[in-house]
LODRENDO-920080 format. One record per residue (C-alpha): residue number from 1; residue in three letters; x, y, z. Coordinates in steps of 0.001 Angstrom, whole numbers, m for minus. Layout:
% residues N
NUM | Ala | X | Y | Z
...
This chain:
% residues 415
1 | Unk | 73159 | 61748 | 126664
2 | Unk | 76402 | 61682 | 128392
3 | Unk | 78307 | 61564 | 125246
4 | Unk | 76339 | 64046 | 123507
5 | Unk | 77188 | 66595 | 126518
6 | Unk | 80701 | 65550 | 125774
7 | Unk | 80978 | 66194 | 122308
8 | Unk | 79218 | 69225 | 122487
9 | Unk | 81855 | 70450 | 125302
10 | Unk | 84546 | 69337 | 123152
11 | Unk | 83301 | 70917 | 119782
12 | Unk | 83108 | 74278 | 122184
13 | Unk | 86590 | 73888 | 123684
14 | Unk | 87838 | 73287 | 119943
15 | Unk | 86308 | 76567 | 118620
16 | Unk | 88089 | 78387 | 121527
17 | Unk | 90423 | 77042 | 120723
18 | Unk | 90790 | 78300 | 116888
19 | Unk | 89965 | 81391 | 117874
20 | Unk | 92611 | 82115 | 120236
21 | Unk | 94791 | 80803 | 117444
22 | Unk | 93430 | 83092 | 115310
23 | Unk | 93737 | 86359 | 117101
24 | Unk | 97558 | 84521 | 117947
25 | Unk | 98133 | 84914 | 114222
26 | Unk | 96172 | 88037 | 113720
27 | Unk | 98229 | 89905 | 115860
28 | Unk | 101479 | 88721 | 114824
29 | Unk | 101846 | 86905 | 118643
30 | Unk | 101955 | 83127 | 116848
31 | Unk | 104215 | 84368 | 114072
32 | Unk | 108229 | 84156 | 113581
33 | Unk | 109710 | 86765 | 111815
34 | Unk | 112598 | 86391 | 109074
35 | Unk | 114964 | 86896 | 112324
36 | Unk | 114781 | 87077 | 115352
37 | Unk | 117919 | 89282 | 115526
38 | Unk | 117143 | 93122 | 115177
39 | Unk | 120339 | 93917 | 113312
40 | Unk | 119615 | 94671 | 109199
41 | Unk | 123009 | 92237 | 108763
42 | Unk | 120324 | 89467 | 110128
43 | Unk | 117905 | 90053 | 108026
44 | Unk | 119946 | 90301 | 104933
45 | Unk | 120936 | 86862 | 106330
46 | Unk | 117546 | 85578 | 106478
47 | Unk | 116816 | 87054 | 103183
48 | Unk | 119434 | 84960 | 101924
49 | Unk | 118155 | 81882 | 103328
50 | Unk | 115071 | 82509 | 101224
51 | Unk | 116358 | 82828 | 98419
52 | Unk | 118135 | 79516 | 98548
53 | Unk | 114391 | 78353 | 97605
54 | Unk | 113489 | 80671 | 94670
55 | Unk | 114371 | 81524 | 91052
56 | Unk | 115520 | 85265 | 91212
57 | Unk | 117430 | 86608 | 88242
58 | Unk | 118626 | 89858 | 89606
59 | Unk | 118466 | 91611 | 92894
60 | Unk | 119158 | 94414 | 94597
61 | Unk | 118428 | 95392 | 97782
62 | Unk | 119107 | 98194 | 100079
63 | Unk | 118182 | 99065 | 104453
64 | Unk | 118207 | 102297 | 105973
65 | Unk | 118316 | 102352 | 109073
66 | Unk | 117747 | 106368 | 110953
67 | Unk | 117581 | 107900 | 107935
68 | Unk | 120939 | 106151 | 106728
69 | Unk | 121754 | 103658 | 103890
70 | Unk | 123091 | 100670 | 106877
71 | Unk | 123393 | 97721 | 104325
72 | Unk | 123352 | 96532 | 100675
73 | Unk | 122978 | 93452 | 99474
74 | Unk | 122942 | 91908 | 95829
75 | Unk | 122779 | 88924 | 93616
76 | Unk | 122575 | 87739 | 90023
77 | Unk | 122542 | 84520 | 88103
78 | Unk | 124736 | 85868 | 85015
79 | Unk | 126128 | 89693 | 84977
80 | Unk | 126986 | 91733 | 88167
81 | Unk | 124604 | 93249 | 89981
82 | Unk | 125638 | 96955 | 92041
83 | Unk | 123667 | 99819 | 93518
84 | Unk | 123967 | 101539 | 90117
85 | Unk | 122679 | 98634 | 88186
86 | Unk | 119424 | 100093 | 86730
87 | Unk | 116309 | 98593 | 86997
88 | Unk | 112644 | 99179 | 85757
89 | Unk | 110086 | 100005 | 88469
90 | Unk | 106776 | 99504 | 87203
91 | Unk | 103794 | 100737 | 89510
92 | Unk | 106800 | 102581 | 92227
93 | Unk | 106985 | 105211 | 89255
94 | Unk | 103146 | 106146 | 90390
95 | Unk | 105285 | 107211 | 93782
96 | Unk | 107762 | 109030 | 92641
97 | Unk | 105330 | 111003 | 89867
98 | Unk | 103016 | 112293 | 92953
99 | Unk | 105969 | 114190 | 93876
100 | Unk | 105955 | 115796 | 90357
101 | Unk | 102477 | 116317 | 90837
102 | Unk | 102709 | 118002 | 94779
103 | Unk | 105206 | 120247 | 93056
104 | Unk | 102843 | 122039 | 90369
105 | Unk | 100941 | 122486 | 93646
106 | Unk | 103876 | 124347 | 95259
107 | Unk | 104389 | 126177 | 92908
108 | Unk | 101111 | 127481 | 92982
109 | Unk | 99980 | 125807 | 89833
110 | Unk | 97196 | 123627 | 90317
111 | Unk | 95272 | 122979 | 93363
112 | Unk | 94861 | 119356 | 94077
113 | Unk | 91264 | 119551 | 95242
114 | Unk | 90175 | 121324 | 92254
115 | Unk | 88457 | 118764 | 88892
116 | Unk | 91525 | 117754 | 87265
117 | Unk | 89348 | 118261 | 83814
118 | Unk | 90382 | 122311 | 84440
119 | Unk | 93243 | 121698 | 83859
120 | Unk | 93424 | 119916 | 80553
121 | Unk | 93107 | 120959 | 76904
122 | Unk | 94358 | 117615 | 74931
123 | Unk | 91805 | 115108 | 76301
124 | Unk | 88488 | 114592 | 78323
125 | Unk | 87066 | 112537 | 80244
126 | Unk | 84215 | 110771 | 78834
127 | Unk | 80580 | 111280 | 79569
128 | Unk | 79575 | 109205 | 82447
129 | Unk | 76361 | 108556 | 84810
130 | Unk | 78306 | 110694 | 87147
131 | Unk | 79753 | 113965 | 87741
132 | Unk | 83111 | 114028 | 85943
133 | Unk | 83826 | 117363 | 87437
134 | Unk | 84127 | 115569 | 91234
135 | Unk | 87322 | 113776 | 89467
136 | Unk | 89623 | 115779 | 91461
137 | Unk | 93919 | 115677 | 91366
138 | Unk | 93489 | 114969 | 95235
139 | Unk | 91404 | 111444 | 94328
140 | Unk | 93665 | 110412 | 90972
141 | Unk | 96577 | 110635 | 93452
142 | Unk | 94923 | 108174 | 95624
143 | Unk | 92766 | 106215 | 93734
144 | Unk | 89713 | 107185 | 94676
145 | Unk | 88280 | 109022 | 91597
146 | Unk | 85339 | 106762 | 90279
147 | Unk | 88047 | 105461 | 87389
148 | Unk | 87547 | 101747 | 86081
149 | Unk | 89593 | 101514 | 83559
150 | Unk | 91612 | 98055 | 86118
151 | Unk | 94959 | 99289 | 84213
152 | Unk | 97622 | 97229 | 84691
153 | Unk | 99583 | 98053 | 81412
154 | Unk | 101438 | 95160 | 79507
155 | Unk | 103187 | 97615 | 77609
156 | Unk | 105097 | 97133 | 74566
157 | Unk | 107967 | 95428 | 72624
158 | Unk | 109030 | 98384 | 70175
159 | Unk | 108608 | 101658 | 70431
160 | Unk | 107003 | 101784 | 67160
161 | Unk | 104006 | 100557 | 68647
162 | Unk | 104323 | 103119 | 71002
163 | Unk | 100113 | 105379 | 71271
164 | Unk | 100216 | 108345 | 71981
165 | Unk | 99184 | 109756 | 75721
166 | Unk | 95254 | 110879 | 74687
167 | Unk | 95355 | 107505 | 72723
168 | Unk | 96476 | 105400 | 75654
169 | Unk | 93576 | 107306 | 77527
170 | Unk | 90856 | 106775 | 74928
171 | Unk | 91507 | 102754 | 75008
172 | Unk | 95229 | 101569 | 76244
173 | Unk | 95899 | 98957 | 73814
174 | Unk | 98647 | 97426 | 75839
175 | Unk | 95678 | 96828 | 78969
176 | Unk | 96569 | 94337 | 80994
177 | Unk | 93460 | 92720 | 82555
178 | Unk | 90502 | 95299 | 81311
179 | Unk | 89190 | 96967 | 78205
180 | Unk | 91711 | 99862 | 79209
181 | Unk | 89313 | 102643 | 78574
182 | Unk | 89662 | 105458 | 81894
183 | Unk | 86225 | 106391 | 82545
184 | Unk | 84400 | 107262 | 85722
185 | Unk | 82199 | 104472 | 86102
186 | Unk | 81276 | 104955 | 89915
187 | Unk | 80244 | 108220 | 92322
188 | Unk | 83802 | 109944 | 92921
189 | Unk | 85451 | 109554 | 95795
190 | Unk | 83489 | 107174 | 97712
191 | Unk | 85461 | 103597 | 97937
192 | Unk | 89192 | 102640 | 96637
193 | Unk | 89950 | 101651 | 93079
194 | Unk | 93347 | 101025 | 92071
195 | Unk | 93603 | 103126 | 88792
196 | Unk | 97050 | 103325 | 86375
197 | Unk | 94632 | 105694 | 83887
198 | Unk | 94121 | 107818 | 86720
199 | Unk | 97939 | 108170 | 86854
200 | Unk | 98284 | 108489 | 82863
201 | Unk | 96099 | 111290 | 82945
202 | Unk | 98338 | 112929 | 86284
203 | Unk | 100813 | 112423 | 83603
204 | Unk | 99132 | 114444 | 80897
205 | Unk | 98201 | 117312 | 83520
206 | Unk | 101709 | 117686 | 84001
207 | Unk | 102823 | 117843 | 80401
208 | Unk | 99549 | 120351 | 80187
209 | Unk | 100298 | 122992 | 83352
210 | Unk | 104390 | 122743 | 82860
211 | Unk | 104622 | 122692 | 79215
212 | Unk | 106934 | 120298 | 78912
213 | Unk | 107363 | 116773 | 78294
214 | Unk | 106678 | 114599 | 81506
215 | Unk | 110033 | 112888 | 81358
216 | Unk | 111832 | 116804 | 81091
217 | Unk | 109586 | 118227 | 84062
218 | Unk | 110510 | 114939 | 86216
219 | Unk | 114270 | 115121 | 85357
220 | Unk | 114200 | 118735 | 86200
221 | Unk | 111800 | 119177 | 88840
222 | Unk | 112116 | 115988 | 91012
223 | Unk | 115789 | 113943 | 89490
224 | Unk | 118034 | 117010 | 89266
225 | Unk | 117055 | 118443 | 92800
226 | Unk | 117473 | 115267 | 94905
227 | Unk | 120382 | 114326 | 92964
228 | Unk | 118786 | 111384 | 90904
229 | Unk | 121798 | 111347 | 88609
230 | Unk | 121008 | 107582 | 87227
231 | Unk | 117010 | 107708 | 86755
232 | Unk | 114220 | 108761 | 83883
233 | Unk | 111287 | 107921 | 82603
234 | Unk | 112637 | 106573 | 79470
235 | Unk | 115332 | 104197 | 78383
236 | Unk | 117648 | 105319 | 75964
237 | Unk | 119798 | 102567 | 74533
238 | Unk | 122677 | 104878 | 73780
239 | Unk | 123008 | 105305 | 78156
240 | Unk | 126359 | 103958 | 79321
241 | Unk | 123945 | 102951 | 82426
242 | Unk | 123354 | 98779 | 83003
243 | Unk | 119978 | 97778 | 82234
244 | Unk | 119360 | 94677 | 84486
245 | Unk | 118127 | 91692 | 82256
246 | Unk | 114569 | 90701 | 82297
247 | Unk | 113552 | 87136 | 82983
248 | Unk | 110939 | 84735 | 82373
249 | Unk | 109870 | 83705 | 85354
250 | Unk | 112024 | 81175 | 87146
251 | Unk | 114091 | 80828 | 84251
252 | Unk | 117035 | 81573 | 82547
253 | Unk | 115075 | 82937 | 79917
254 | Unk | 115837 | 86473 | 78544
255 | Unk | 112462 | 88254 | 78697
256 | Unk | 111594 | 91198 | 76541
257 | Unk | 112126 | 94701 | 77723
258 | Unk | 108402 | 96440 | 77458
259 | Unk | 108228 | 99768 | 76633
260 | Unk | 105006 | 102325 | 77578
261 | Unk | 103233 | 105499 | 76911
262 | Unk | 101827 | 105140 | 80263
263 | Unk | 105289 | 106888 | 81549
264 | Unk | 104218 | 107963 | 84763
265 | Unk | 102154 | 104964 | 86188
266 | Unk | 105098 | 102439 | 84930
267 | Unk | 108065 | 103304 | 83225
268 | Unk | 110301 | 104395 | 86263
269 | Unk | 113712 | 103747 | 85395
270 | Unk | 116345 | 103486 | 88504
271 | Unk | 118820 | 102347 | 90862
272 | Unk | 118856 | 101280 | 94209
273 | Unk | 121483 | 104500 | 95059
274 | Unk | 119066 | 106798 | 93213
275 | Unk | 115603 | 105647 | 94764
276 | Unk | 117289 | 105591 | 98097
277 | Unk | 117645 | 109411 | 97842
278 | Unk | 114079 | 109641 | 97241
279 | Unk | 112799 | 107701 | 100342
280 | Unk | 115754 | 109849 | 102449
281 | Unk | 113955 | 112649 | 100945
282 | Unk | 110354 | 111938 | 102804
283 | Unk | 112818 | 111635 | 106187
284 | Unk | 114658 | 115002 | 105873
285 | Unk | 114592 | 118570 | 104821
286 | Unk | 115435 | 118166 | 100415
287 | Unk | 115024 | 121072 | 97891
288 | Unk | 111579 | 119830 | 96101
289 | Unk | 108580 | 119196 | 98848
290 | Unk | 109055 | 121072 | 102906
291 | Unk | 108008 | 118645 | 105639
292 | Unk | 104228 | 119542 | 105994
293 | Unk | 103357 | 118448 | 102344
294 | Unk | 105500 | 115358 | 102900
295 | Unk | 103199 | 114558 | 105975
296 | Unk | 100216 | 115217 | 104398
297 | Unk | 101339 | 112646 | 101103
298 | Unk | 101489 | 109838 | 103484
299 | Unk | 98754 | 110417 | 105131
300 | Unk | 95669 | 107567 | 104113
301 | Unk | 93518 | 109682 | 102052
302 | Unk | 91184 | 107073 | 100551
303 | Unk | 87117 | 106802 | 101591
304 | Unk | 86845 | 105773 | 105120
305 | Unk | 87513 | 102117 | 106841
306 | Unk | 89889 | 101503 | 103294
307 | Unk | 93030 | 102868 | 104607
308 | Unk | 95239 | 101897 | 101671
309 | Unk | 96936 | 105203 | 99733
310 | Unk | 98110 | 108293 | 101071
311 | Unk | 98672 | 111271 | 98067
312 | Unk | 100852 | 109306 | 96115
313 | Unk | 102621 | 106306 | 98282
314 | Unk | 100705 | 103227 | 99547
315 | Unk | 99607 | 102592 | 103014
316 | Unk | 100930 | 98715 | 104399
317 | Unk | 100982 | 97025 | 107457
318 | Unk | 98045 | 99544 | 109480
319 | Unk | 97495 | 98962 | 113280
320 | Unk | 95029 | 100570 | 115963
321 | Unk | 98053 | 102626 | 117457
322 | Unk | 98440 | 104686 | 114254
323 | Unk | 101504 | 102673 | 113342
324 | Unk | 101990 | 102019 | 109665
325 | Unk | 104734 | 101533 | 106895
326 | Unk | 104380 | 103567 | 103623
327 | Unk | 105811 | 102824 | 100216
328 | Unk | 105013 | 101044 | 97485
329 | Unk | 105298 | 97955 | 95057
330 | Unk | 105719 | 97560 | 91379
331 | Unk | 104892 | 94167 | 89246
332 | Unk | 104284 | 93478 | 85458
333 | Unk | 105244 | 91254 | 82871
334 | Unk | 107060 | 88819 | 82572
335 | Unk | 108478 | 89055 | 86285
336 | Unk | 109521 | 92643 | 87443
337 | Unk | 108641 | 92977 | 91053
338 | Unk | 110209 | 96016 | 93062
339 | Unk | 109625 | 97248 | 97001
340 | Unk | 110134 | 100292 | 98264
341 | Unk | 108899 | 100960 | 101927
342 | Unk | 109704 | 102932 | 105213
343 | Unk | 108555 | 103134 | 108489
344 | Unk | 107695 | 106648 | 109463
345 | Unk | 108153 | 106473 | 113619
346 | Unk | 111944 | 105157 | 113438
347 | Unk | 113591 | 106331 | 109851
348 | Unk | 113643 | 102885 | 108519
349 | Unk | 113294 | 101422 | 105146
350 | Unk | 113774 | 98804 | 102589
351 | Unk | 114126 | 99109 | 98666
352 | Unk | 114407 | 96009 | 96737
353 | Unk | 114394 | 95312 | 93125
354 | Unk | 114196 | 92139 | 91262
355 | Unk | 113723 | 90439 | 87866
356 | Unk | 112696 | 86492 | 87404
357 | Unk | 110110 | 86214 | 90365
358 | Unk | 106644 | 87233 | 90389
359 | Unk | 106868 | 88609 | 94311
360 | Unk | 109521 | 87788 | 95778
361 | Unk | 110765 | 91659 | 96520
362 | Unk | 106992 | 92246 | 98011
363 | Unk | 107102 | 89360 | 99855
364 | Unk | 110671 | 90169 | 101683
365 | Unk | 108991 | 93633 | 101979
366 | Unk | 106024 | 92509 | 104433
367 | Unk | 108706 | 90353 | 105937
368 | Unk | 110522 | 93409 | 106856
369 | Unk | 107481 | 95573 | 108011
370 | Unk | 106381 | 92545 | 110712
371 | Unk | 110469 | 92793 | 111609
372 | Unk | 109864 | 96469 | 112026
373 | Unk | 106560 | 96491 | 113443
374 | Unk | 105282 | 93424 | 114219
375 | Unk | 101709 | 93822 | 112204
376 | Unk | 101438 | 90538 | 110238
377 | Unk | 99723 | 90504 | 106664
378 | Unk | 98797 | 87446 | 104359
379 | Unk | 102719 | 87038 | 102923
380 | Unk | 104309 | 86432 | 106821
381 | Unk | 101212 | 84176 | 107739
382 | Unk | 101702 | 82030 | 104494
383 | Unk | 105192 | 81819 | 105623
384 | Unk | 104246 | 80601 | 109338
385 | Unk | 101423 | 78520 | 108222
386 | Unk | 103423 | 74931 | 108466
387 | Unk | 104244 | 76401 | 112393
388 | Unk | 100741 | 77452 | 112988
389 | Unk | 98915 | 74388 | 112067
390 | Unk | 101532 | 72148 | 114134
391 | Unk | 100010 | 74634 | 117051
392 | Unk | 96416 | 74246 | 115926
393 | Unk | 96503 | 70421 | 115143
394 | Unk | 98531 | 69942 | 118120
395 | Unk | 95894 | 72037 | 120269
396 | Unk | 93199 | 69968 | 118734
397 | Unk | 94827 | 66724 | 119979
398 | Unk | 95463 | 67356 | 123169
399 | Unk | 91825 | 68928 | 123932
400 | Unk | 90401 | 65740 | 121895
401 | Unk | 92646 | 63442 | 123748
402 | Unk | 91843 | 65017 | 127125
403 | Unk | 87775 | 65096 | 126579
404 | Unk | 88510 | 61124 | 125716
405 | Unk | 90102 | 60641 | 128856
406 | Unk | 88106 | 62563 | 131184
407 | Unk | 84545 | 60487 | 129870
408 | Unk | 86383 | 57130 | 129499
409 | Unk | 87806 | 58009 | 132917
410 | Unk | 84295 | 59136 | 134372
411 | Unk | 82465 | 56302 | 132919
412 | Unk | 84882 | 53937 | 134639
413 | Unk | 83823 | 55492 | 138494
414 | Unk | 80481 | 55181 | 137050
415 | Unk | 80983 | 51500 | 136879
């Protein structure tokens, strides 16, 4: 019986044990960050020191610090790599076309709570077991509209094969994951669903309510204003710009450069310089959106206790206090992967592009948000996970050793 009573102590004292570790790593209290050091030359440096350990092809990265550009920092395997090296953004172009979108809505054009269906002439939704008129601009911005269409678009080699927009909305042949077809397929506005149709069709209200192409109305609306000199929505070989190269990923391998009629949920073409005047344009007074619709974009807007998309950006790294960092990340094929993020309360931020790694530019991303604000996610407690189970194996030993002592130690006075 005595033994019993000891084991049962010790299994006790071991599962308080994991769950003081847990809430350790939880709240970030168990958990190193890139640096210690709180100067952005630090964490370049411990940036650095990862990337000793991965396959990157291309990067670029960029920290603001109080609203200003503080430090750049950039490397390549082959050709050089600068702030005007241009690269292609994949999902961060949903970011930057929200803006285009908040501007009709300026203007006085559409109203973002009214059923973006309204608004259209070219193309419909299609009939549904649910009320397509609750598919609002408001819940296509944040992903919240009932769409299933899981888009993800691969996207495509030559621009012959190129659909056209009410094509690519009918059934994307270039899906990536899903039968690419946007439909509403459950009750608007009632849970989070990431959605790049619901962003192809923002892309064909646009080209609907402005009359002009998307790629014109973004150039002229949101590029020209905030001095964007270097960015579009589509490539033009003839540009005396640098394309980055594309990589296989972790090789050498030249990988091909995908083209899409999905423009406005993928095909972001830019710079570090030029996407740095964007994010400096949600800190500061700029010619296209005033201060109260910039708050109001960043604010979470999905169905409550989801708290992952504000009107356009992403929401990352949430805490009780209110604290957050917003942004957003871009990925696809065959290994694009692209951060942009800031941290509202100090003026901070991070952009970082890269080719030849699946996520390393999102992982160095959360990195920086724990640095910043010291809420953990899944990427920094995969990185601390060889220092957290020395803690919790080492816990384990000394609470097993001790319980072995104590009744060996007991039994002996017994005696």
């Amino acid at each position: 019986m005595r033994i019993i009573k000891y084991l049962v102590l010790t299994i006790l004292i071991l599962l308080v044990w994991s769950s003081v570790v847990n809430f350790g790593i939880n709240s970030g209290k168990l958990l190193s960050p890139i640096t210690s050091d709180d100067s952005p030359s630090s964490f370049i440096e411990g940036t650095k020191e990862r990337l000793e350990d991965e396959f990157v092809g291309n990067l670029a990265m960029v920290l603001i610090e109080n609203g200003q550009v503080s430090q750049e920092f950039y490397h390549t395997v082959k050709e050089p790599v600068d702030q005007f090296t241009i690269f292609q953004m994949a999902s961060i172009s949903k970011w930057v076309t929200s803006w285009g979108i908040h501007a009709l809505a300026r203007d006085g054009k559409i109203d973002i709570d009214a059923p973006v269906e309204q608004y259209l002439s070219r193309w419909q939704l299609p009939e549904s077991s649910y009320d397509n008129s609750q598919v609002t601009v408001r819940n296509l911005l944040c992903h919240s509209a009932g769409l299933v269409d899981g888009l993800g678009y691969a996207g495509y080699s030559s621009v012959d094969s190129l659909q056209t927009l009410e094509e690519s909305l009918t059934r994307a042949s270039d899906a990536f994951w899903s039968e690419g077809v946007a439909r509403v397929g459950h009750e608007p506005n009632t849970k989070y669903k990431y959605s790049g149709g619901g962003y192809t069709l923002l892309q064909l209200l646009i080209e609907e309510v402005s009359g002009r192409s998307f790629n014109d109305y973004m150039k002229e609306t949101i590029f020209e204003p905030l001095n964007m000199k270097n960015s579009s929505f589509i490539w033009s070989d003839s540009s005396d710009l640098r394309l980055s190269t594309f990589y296989v990923g972790d090789t050498l391998t030249i990988a091909p450069h995908y083209k899409y009629t999905a423009l406005a949920a993928a095909s972001l073409y830019t710079n570090v310089a030029d996407l740095s005047k964007f994010m400096l344009a949600h800190m500061e007074d700029n010619e296209v959106l005033n201060p109260k619709t910039i708050d109001m974009l960043i604010q979470d807007n999905t169905p409550s206790g989801h708290r992952m998309h504000g009107l356009g950006p992403m929401i990352f790294a949430v805490n009780g206090a209110g604290d957050r960092i917003i942004g957003h990340d871009g990925n696809n094929r065959d290994a694009i992967n692209n951060s942009a993020r800031y941290h509202p309360n100090s003026r901070d931020g991070i952009i970082i592009f890269e080719t030849g790694h699946p996520n390393f530019a999102s992982s160095i991303a959360n990195e920086w948000g724990f640095w910043k604000t010291g809420i953990p996610n899944g990427t920094v407690m995969n990185a601390n996970k060889r220092k957290v189970l020395f803690i919790l194996l080492s816990g384990f030993l000394v609470i097993i050793s001790g319980s072995i002592y104590l009744f060996l130690k007991r039994r002996k006075l017994k005696v």
